[in-house]
N, CA, C, O and CB atoms as a CASP TS submission, in Angstrom:
PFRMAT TS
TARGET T0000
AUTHOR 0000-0000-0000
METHOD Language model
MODEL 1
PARENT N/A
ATOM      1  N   UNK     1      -9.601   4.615  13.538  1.00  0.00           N
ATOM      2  CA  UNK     1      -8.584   4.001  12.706  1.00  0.00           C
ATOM      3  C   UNK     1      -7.395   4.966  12.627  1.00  0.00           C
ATOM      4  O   UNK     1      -7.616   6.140  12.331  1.00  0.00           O
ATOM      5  CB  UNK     1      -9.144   3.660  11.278  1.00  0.00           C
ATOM      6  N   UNK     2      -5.950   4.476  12.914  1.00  0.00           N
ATOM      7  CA  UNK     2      -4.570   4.969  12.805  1.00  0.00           C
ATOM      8  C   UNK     2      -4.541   5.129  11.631  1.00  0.00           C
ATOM      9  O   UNK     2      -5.161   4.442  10.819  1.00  0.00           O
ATOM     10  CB  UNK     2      -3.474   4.220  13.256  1.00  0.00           C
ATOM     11  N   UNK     3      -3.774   6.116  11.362  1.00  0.00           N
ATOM     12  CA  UNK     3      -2.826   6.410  10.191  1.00  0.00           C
ATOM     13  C   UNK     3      -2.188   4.722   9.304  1.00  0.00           C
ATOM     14  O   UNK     3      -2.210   4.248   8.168  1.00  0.00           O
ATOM     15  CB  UNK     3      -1.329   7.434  11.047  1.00  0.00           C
ATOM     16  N   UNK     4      -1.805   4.425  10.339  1.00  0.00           N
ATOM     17  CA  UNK     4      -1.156   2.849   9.399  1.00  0.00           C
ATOM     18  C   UNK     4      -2.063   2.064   9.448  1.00  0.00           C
ATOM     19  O   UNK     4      -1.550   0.993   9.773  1.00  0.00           O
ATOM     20  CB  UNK     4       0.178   1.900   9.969  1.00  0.00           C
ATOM     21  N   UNK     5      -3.495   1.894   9.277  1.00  0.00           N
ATOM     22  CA  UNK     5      -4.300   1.034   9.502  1.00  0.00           C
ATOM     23  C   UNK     5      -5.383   2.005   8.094  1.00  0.00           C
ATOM     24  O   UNK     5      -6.346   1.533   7.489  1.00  0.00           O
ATOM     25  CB  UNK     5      -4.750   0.823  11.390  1.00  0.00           C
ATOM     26  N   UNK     6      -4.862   3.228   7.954  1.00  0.00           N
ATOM     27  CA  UNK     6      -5.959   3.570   6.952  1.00  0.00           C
ATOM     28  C   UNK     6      -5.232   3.085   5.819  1.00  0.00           C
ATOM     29  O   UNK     6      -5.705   2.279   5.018  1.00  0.00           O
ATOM     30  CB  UNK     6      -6.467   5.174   6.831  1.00  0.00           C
ATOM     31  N   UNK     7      -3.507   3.819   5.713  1.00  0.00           N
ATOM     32  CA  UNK     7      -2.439   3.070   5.071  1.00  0.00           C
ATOM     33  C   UNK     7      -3.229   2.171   4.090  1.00  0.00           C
ATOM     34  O   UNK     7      -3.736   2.271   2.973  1.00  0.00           O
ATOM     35  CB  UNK     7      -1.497   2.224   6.141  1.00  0.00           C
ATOM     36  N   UNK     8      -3.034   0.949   5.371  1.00  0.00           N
ATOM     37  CA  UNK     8      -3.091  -0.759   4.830  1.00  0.00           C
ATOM     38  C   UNK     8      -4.711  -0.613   4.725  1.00  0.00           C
ATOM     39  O   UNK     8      -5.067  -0.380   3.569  1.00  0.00           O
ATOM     40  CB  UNK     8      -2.399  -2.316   6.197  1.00  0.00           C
ATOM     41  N   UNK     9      -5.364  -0.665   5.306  1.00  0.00           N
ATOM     42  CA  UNK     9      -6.828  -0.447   3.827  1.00  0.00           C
ATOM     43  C   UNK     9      -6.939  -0.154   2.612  1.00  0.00           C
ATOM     44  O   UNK     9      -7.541  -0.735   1.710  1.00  0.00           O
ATOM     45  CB  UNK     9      -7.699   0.460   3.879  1.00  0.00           C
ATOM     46  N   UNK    10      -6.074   1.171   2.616  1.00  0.00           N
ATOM     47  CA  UNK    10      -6.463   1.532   1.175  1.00  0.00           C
ATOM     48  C   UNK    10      -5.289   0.772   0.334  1.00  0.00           C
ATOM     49  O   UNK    10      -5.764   0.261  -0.680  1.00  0.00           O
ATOM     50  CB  UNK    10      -6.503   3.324   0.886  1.00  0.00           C
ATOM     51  N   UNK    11      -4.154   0.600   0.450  1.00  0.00           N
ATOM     52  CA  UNK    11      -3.515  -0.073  -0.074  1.00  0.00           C
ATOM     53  C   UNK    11      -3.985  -1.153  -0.480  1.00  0.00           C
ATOM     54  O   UNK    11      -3.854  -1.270  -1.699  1.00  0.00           O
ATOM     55  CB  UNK    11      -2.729  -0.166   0.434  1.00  0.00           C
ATOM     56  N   UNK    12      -4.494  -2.027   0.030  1.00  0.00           N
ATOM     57  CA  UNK    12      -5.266  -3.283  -0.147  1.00  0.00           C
ATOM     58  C   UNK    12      -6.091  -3.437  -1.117  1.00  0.00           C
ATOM     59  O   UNK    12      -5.960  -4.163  -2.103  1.00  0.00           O
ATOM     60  CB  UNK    12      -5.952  -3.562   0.812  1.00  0.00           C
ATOM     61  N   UNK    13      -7.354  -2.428  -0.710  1.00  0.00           N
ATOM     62  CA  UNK    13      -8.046  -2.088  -1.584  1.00  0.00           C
ATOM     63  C   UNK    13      -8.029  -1.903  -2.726  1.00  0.00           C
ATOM     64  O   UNK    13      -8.758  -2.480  -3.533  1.00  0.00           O
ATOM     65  CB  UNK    13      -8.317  -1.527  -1.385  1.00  0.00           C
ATOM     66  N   UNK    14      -7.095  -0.969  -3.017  1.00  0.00           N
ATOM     67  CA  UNK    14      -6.803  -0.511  -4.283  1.00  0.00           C
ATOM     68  C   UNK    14      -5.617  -1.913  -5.224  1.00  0.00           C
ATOM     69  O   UNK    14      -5.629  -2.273  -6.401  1.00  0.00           O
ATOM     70  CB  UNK    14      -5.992   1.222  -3.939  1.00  0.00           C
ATOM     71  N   UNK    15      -4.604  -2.432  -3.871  1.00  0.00           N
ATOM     72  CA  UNK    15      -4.286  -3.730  -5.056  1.00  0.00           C
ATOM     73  C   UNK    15      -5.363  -4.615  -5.798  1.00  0.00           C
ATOM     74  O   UNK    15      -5.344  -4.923  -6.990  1.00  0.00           O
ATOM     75  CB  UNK    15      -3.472  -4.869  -4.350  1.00  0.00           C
ATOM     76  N   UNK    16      -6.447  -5.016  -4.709  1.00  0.00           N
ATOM     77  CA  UNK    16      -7.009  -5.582  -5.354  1.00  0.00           C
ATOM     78  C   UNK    16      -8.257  -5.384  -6.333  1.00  0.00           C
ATOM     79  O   UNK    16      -8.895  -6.200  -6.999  1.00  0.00           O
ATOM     80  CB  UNK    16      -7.051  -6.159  -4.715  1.00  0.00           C
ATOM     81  N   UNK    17      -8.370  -3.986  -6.174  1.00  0.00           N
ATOM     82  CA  UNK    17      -9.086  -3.704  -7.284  1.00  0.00           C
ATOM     83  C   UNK    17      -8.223  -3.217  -8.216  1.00  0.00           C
ATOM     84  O   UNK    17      -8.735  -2.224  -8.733  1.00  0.00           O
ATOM     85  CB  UNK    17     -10.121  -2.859  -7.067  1.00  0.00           C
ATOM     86  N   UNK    18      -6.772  -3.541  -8.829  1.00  0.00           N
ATOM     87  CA  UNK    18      -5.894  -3.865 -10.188  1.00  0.00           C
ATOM     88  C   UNK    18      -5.845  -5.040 -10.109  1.00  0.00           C
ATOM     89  O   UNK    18      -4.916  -5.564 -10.724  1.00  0.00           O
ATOM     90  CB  UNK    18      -4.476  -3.335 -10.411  1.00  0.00           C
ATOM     91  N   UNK    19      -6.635  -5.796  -9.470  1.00  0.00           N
ATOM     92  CA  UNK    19      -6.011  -7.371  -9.585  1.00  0.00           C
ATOM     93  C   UNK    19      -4.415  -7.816  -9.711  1.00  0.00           C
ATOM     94  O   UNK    19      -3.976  -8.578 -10.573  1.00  0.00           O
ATOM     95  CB  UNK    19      -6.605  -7.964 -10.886  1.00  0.00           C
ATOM     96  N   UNK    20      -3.848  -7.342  -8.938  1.00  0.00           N
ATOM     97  CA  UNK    20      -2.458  -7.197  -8.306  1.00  0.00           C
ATOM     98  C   UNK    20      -2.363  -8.313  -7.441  1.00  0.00           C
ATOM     99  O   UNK    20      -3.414  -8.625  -6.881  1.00  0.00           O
ATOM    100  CB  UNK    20      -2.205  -5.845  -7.504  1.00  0.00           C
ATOM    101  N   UNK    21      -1.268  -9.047  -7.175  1.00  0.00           N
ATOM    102  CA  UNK    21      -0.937  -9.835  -6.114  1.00  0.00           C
ATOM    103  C   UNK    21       0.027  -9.280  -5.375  1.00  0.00           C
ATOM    104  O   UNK    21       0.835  -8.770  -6.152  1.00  0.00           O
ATOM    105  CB  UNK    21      -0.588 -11.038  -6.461  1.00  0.00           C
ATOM    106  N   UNK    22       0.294  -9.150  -4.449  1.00  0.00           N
ATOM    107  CA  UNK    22       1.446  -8.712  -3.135  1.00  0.00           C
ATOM    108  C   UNK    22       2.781  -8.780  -4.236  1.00  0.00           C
ATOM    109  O   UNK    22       3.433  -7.933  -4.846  1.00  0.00           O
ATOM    110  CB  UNK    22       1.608 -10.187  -1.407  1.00  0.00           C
ATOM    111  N   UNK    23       2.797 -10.117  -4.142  1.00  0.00           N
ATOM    112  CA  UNK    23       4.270 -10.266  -5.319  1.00  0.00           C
ATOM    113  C   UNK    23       4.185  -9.085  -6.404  1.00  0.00           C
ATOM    114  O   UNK    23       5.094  -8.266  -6.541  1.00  0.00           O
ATOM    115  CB  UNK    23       4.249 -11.979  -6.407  1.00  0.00           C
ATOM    116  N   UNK    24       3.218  -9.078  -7.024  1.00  0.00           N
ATOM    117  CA  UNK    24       3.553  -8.044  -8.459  1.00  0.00           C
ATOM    118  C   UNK    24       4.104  -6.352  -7.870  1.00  0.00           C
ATOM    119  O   UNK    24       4.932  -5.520  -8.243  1.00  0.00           O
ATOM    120  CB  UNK    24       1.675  -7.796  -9.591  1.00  0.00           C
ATOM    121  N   UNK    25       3.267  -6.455  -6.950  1.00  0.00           N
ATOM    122  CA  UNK    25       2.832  -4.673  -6.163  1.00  0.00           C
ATOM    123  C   UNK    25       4.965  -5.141  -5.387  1.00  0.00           C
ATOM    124  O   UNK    25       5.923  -4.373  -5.467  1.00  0.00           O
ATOM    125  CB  UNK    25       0.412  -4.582  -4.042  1.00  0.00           C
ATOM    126  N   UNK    26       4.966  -6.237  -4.905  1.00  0.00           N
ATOM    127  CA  UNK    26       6.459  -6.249  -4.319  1.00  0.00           C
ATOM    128  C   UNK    26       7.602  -5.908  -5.227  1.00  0.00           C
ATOM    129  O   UNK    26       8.422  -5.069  -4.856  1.00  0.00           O
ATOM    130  CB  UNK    26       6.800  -7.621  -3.800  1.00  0.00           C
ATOM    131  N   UNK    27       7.739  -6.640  -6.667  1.00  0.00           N
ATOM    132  CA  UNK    27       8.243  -6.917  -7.694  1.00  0.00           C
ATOM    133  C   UNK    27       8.259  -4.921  -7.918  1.00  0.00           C
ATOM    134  O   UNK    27       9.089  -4.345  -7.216  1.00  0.00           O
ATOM    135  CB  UNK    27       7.290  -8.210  -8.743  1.00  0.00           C
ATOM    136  N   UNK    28       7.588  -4.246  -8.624  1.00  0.00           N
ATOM    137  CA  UNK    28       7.133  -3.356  -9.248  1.00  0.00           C
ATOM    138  C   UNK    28       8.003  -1.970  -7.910  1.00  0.00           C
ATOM    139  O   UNK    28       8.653  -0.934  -8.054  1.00  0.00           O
ATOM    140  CB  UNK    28       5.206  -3.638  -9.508  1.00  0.00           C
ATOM    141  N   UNK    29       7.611  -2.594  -6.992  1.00  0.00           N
ATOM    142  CA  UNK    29       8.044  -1.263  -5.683  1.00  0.00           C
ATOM    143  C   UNK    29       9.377  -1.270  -5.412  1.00  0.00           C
ATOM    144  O   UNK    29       9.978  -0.303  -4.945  1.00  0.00           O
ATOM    145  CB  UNK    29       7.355  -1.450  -4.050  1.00  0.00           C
ATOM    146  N   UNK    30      10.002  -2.615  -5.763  1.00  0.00           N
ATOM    147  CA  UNK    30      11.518  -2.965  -5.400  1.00  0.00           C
ATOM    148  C   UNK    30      11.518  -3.296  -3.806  1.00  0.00           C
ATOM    149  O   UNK    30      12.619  -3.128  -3.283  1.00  0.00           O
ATOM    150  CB  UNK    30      12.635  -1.577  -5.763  1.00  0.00           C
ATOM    151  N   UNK    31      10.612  -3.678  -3.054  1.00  0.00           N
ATOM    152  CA  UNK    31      10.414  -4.596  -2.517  1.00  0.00           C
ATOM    153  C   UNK    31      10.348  -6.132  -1.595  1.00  0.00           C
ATOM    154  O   UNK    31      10.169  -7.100  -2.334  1.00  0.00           O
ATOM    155  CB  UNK    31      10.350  -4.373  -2.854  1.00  0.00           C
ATOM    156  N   UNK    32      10.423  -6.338  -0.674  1.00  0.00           N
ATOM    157  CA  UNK    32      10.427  -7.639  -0.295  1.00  0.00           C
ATOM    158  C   UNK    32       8.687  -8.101  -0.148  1.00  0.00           C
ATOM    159  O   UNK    32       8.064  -7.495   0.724  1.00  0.00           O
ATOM    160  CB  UNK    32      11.379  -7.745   1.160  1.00  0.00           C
ATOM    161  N   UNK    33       8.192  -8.778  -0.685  1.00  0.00           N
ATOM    162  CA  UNK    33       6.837  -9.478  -0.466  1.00  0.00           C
ATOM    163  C   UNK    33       6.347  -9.738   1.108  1.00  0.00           C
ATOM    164  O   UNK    33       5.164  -9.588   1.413  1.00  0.00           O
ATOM    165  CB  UNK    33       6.942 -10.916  -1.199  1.00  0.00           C
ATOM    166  N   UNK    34       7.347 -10.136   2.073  1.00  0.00           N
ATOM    167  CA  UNK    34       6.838 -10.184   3.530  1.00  0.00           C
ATOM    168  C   UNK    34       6.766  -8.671   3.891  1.00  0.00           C
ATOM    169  O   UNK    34       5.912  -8.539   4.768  1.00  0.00           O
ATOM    170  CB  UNK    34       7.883 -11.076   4.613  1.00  0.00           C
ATOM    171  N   UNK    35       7.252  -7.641   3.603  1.00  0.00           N
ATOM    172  CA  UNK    35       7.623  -6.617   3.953  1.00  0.00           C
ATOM    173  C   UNK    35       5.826  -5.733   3.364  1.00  0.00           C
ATOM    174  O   UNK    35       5.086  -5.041   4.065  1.00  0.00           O
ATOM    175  CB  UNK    35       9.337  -6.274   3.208  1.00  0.00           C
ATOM    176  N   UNK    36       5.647  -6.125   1.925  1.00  0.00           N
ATOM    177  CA  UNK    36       4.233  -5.354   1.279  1.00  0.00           C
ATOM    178  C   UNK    36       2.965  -6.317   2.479  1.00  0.00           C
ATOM    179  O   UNK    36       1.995  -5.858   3.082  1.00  0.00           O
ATOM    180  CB  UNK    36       3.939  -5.862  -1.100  1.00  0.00           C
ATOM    181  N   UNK    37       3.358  -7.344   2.455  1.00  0.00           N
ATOM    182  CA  UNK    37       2.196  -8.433   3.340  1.00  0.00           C
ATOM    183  C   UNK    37       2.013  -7.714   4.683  1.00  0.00           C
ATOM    184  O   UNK    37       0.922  -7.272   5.043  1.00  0.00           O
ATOM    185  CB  UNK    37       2.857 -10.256   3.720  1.00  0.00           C
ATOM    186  N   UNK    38       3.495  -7.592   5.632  1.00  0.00           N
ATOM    187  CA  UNK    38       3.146  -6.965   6.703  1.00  0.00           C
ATOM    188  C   UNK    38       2.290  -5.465   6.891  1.00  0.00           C
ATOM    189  O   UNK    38       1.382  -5.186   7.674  1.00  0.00           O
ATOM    190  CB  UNK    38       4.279  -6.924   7.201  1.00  0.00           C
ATOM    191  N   UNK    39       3.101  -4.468   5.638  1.00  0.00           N
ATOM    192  CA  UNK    39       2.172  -2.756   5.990  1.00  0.00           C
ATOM    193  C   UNK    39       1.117  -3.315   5.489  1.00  0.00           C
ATOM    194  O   UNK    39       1.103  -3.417   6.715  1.00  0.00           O
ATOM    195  CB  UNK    39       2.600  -0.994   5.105  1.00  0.00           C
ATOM    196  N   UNK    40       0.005  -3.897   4.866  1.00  0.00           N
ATOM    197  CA  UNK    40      -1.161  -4.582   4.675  1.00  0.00           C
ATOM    198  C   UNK    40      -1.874  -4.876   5.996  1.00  0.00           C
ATOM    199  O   UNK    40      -3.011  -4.630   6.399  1.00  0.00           O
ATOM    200  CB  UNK    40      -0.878  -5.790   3.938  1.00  0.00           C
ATOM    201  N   UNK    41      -1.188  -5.271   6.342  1.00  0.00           N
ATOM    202  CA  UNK    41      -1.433  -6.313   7.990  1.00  0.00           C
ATOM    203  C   UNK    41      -1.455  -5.114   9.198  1.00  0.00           C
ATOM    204  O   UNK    41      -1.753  -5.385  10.361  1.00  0.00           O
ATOM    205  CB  UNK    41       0.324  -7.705   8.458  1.00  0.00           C
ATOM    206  N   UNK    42      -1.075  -3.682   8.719  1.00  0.00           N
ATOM    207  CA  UNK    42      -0.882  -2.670   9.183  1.00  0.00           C
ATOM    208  C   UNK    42       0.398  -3.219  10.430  1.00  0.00           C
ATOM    209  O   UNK    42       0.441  -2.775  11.577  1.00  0.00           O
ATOM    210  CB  UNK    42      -2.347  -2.004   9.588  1.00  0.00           C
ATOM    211  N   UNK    43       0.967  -3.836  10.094  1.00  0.00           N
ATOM    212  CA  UNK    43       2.267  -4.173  11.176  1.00  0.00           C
ATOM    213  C   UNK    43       3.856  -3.271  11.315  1.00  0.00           C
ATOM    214  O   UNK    43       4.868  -3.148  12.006  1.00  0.00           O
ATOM    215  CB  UNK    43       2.743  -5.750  10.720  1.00  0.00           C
ATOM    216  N   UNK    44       3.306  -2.893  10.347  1.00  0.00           N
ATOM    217  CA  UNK    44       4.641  -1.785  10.177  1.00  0.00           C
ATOM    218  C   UNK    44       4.725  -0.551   9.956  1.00  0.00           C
ATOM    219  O   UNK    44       4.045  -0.102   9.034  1.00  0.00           O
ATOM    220  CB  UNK    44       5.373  -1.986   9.295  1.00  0.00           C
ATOM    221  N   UNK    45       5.609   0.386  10.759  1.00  0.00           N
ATOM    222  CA  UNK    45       5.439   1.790   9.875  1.00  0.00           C
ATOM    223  C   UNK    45       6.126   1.496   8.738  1.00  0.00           C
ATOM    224  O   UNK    45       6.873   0.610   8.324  1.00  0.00           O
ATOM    225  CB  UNK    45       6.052   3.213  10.520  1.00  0.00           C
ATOM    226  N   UNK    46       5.611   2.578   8.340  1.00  0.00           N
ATOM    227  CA  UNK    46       6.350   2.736   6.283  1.00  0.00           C
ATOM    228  C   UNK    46       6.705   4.177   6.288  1.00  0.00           C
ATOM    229  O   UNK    46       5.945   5.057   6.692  1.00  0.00           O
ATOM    230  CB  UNK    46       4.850   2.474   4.524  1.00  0.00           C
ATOM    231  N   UNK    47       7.982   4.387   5.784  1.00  0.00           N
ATOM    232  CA  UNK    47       8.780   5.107   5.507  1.00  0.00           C
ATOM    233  C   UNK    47       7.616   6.604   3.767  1.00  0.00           C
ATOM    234  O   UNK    47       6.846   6.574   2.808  1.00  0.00           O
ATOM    235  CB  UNK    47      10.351   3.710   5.106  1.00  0.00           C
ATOM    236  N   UNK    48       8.315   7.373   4.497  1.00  0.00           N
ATOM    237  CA  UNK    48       7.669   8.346   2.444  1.00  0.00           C
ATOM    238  C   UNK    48       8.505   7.552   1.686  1.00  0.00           C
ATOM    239  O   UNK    48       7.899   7.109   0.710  1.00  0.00           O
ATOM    240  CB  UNK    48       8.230  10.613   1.863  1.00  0.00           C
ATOM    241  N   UNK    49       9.581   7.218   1.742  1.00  0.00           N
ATOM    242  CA  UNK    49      10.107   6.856   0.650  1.00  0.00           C
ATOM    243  C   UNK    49       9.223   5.264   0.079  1.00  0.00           C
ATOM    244  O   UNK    49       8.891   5.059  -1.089  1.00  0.00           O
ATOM    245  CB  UNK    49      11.778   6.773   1.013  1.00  0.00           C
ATOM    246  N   UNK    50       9.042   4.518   0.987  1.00  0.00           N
ATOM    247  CA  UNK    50       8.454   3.612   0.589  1.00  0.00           C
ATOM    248  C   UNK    50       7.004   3.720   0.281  1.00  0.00           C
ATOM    249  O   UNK    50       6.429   2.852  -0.374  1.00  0.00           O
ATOM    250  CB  UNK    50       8.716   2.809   1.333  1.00  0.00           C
ATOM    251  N   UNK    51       6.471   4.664   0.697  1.00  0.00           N
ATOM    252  CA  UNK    51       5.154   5.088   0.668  1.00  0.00           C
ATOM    253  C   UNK    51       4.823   5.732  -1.004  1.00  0.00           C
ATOM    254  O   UNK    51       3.692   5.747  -1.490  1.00  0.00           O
ATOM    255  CB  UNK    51       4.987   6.259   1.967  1.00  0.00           C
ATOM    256  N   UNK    52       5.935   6.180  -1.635  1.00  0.00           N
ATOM    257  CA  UNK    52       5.938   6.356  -2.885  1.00  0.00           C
ATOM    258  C   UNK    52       6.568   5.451  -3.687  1.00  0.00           C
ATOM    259  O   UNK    52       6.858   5.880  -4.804  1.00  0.00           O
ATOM    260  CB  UNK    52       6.341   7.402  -3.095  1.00  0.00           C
ATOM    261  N   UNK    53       6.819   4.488  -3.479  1.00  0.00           N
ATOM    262  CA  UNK    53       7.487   3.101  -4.475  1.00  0.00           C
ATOM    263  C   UNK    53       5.875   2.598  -4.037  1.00  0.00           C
ATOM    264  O   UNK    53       5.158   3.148  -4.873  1.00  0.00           O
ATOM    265  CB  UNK    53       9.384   1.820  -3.779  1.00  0.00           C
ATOM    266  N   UNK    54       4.993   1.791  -3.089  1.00  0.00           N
ATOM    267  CA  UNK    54       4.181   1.454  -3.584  1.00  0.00           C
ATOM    268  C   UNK    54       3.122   2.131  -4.360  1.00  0.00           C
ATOM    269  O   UNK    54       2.471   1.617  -5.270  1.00  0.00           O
ATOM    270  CB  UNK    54       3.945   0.958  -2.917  1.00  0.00           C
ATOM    271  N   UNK    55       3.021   3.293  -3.925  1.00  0.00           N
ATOM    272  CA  UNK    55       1.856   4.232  -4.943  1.00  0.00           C
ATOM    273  C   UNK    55       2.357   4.183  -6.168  1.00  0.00           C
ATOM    274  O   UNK    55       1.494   3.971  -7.021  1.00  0.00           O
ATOM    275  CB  UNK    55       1.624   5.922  -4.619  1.00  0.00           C
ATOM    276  N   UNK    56       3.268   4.282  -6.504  1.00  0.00           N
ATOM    277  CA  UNK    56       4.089   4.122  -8.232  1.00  0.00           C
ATOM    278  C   UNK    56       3.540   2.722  -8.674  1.00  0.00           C
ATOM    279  O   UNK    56       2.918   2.473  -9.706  1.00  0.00           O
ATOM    280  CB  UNK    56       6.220   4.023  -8.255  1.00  0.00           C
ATOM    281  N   UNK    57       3.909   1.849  -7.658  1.00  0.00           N
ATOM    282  CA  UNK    57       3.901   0.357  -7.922  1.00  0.00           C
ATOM    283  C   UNK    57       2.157  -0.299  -8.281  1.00  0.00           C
ATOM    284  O   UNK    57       1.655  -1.113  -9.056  1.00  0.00           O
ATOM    285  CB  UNK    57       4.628  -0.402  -6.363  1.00  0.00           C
ATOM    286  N   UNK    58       1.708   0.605  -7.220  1.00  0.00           N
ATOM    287  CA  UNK    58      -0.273   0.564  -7.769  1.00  0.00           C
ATOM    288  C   UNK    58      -0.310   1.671  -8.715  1.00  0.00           C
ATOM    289  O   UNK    58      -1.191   1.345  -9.511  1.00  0.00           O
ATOM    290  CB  UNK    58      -1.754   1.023  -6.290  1.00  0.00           C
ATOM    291  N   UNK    59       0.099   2.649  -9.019  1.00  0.00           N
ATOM    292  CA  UNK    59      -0.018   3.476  -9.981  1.00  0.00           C
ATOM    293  C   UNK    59      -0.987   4.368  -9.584  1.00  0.00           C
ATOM    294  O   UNK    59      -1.985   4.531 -10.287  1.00  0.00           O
ATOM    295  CB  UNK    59      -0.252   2.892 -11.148  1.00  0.00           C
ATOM    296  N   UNK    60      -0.826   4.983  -8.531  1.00  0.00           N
ATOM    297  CA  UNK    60      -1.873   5.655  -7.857  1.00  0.00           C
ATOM    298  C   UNK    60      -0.750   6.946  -6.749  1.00  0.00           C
ATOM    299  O   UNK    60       0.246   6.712  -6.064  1.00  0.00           O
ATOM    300  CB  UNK    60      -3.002   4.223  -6.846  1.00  0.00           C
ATOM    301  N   UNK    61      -1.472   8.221  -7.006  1.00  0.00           N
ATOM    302  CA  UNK    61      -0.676   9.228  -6.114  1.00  0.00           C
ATOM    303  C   UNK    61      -0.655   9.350  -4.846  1.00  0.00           C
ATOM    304  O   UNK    61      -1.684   9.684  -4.259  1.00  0.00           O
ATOM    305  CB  UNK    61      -0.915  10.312  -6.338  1.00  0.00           C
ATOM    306  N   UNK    62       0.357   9.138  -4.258  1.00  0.00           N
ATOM    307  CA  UNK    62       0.909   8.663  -2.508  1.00  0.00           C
ATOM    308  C   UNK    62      -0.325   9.613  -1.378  1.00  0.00           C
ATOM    309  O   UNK    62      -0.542   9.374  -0.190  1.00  0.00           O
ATOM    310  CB  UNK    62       3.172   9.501  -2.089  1.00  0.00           C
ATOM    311  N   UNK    63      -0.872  10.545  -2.123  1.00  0.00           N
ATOM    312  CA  UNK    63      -2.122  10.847  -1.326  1.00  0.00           C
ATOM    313  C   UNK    63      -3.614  10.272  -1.178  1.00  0.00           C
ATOM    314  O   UNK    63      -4.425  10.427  -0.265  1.00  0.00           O
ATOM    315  CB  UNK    63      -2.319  11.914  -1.634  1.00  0.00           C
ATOM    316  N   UNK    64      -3.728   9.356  -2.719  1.00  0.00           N
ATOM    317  CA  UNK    64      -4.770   8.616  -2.259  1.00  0.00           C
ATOM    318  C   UNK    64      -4.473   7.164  -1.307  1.00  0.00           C
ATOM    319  O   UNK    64      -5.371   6.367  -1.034  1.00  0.00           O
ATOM    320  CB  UNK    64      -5.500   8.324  -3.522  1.00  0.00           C
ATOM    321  N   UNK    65      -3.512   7.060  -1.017  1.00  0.00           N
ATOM    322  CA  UNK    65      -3.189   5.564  -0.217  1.00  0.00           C
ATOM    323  C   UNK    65      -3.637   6.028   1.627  1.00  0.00           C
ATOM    324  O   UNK    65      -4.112   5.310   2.506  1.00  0.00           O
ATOM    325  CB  UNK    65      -0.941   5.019  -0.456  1.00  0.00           C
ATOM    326  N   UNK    66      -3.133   7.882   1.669  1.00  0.00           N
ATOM    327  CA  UNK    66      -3.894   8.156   2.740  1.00  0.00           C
ATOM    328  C   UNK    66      -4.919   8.842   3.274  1.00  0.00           C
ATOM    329  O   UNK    66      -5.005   9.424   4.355  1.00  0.00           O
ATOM    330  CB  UNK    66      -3.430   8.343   3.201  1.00  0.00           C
ATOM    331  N   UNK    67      -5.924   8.666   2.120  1.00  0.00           N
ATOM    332  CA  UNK    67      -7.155   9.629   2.152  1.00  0.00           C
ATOM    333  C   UNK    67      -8.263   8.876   2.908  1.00  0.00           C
ATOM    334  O   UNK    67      -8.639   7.752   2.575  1.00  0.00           O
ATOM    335  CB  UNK    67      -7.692  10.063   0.599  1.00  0.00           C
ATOM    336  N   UNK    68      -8.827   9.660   4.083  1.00  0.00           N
ATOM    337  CA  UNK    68      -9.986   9.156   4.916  1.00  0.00           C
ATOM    338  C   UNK    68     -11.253   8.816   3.686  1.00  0.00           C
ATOM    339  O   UNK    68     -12.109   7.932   3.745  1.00  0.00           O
ATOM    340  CB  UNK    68     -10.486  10.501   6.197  1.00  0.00           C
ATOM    341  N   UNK    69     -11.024   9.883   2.539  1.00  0.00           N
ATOM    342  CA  UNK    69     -12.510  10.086   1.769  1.00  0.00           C
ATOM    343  C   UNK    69     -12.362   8.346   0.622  1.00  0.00           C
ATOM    344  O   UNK    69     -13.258   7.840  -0.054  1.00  0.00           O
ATOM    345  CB  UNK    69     -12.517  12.202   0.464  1.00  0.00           C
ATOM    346  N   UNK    70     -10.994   7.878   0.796  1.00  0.00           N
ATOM    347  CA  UNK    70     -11.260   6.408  -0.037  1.00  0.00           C
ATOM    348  C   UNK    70     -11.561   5.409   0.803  1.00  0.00           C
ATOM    349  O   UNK    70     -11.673   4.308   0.263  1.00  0.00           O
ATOM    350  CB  UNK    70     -10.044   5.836  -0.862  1.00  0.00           C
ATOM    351  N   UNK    71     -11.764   5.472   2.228  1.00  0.00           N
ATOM    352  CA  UNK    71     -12.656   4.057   2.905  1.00  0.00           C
ATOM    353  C   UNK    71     -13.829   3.918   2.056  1.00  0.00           C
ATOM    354  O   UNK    71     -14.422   4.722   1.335  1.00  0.00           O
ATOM    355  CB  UNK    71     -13.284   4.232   4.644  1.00  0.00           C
ATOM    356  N   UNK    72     -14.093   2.123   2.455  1.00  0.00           N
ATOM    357  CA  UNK    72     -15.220   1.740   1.831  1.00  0.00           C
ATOM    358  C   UNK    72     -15.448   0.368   3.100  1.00  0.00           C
ATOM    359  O   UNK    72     -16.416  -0.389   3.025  1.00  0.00           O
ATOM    360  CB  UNK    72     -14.955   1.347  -0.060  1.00  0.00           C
TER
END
């Protein structure tokens, strides 16, 4: 697994365990909703800067979004 594929796991993961929808996590990051759907989809690189608007936006520190030790 790539870097943008662990990304969009844990991202995922972790929205949906806040019971978050794409929209809220979009809304909250400043955001476009196709844009949170695609790095999900691992289709996109993502920028640090954006990489810390969604960790803010899940409320979680931009190092657990890329930690091997949070697969499940």
């Amino acid at each position: 697994m790539d870097a943008q594929q662990l990304f969009a796991k844990n991202m995922r993961r972790i929205r949906l365990e806040k019971n978050l929808t794409q929209e809220r996590v979009a809304e909250a990051a400043d955001l476009h909703v196709n844009y949170i759907s695609s790095v999900e989809r691992a289709e996109r690189n993502i920028s640090i800067r954006n990489i810390s608007r969604i960790a803010s936006a899940l409320g979680v520190p931009m190092s657990i979004l890329v930690s091997k030790d949070q697969e499940r």
